[in-house]
C-alpha positions in Angstrom: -0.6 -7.5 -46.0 -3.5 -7.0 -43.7 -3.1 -11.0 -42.5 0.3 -10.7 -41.9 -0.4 -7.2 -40.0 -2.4 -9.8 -37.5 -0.1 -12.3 -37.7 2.2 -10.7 -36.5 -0.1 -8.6 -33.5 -2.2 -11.6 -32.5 1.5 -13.2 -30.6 2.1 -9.7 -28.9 -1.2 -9.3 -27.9 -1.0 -12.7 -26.1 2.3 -11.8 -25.0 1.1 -8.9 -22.8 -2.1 -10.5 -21.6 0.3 -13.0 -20.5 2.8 -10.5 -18.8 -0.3 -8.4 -17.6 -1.8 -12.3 -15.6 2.0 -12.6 -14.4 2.2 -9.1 -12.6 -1.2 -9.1 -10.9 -0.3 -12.6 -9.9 3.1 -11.0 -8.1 0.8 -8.1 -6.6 -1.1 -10.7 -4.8 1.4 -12.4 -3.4 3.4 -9.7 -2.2 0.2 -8.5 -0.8 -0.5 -11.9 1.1 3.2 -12.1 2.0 2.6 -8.4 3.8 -0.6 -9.3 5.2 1.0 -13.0 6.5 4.4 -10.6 8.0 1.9 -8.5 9.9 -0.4 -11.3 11.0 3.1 -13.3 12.6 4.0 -10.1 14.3 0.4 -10.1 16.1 -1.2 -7.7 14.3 -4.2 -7.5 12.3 -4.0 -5.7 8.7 -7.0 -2.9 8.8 -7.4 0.2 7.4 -7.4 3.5 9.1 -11.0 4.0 10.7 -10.5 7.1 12.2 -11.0 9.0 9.0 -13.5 11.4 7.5 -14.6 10.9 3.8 -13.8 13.3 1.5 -14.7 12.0 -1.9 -14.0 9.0 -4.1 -12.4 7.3 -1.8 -9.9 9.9 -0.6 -10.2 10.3 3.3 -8.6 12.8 6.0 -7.5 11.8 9.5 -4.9 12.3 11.9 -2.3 11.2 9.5 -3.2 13.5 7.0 -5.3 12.8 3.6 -4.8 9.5 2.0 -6.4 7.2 -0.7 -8.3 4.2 0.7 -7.7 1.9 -2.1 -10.0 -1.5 -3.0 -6.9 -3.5 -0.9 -6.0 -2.6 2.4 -3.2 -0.2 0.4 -3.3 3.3 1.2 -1.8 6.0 -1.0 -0.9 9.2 1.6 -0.7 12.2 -0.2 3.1 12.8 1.0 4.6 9.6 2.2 2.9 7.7 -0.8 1.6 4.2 -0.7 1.5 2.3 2.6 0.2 -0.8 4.0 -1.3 0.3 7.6 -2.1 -2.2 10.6 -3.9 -1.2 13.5 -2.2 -1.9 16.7 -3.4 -1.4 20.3 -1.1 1.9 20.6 -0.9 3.4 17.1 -0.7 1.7 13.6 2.7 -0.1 11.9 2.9 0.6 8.1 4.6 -0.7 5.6 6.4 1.0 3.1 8.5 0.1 -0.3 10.1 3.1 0.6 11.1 3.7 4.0 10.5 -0.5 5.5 8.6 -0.6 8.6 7.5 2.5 10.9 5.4 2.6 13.6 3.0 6.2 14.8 0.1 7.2 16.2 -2.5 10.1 17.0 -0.6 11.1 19.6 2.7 11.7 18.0 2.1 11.7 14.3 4.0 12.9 12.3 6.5 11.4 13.9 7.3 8.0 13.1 9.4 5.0 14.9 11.2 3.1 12.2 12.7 -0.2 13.1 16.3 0.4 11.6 16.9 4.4 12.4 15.0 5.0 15.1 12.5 7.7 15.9 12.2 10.4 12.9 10.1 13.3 11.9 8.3 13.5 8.7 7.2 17.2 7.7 4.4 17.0 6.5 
């Protein structure tokens, strides 16, 4: 019983190794993809420098706290997980949730997004 019991595992566990290689293979490209859309619109993908440590990674700043991920992904505490890019006024992020918006020190949190126009996040 114990060989078909592994039989039958050893194809699933492939299986979802080979699902597993598949997904993180879609992460990276839709992460070059976003990096490539900011790059054509003349700005360069960075993270948010003007930040303070707080621990593990988590980091305060103007735009409130946020998780500095290993990828230039951040997770903010409220908006959730964004992909910034530091422009010469402000920063344009990305989000799966709300598309593009645009903010900066000056006006955060109120953000410029490309479809609705200027809106207020409270945060």
């Amino acid at each position: 019983m114990s060989k078909l019991f592994l039989f039958v595992l050893l194809p699933i566990a492939c299986l979802a190794n080979t699902y597993e290689s598949i997904l993180l293979d879609l992460e990276r490209q839709l992460y070059d993809a976003i990096q490539q859309s900011f790059r054509d619109r003349g700005y360069n993908p960075c993270v948010i420098y003007e930040s303070t440590p707080i621990s593990d990674g988590w980091r305060d700043s103007q735009f409130g706290v946020f998780y500095q991920s290993n990828t230039q992904w951040i997770f903010h505490v409220n908006l959730g997980w964004l992909y910034p890019s530091q422009c010469s006024h402000g920063y344009w992020f990305f989000s799966e949730d709300y598309g593009w918006l645009w903010s900066a020190d000056s006006i955060f949190p109120y953000f410029y997004h490309t479809e609705q126009g200027w809106i207020y996040f409270y945060i």
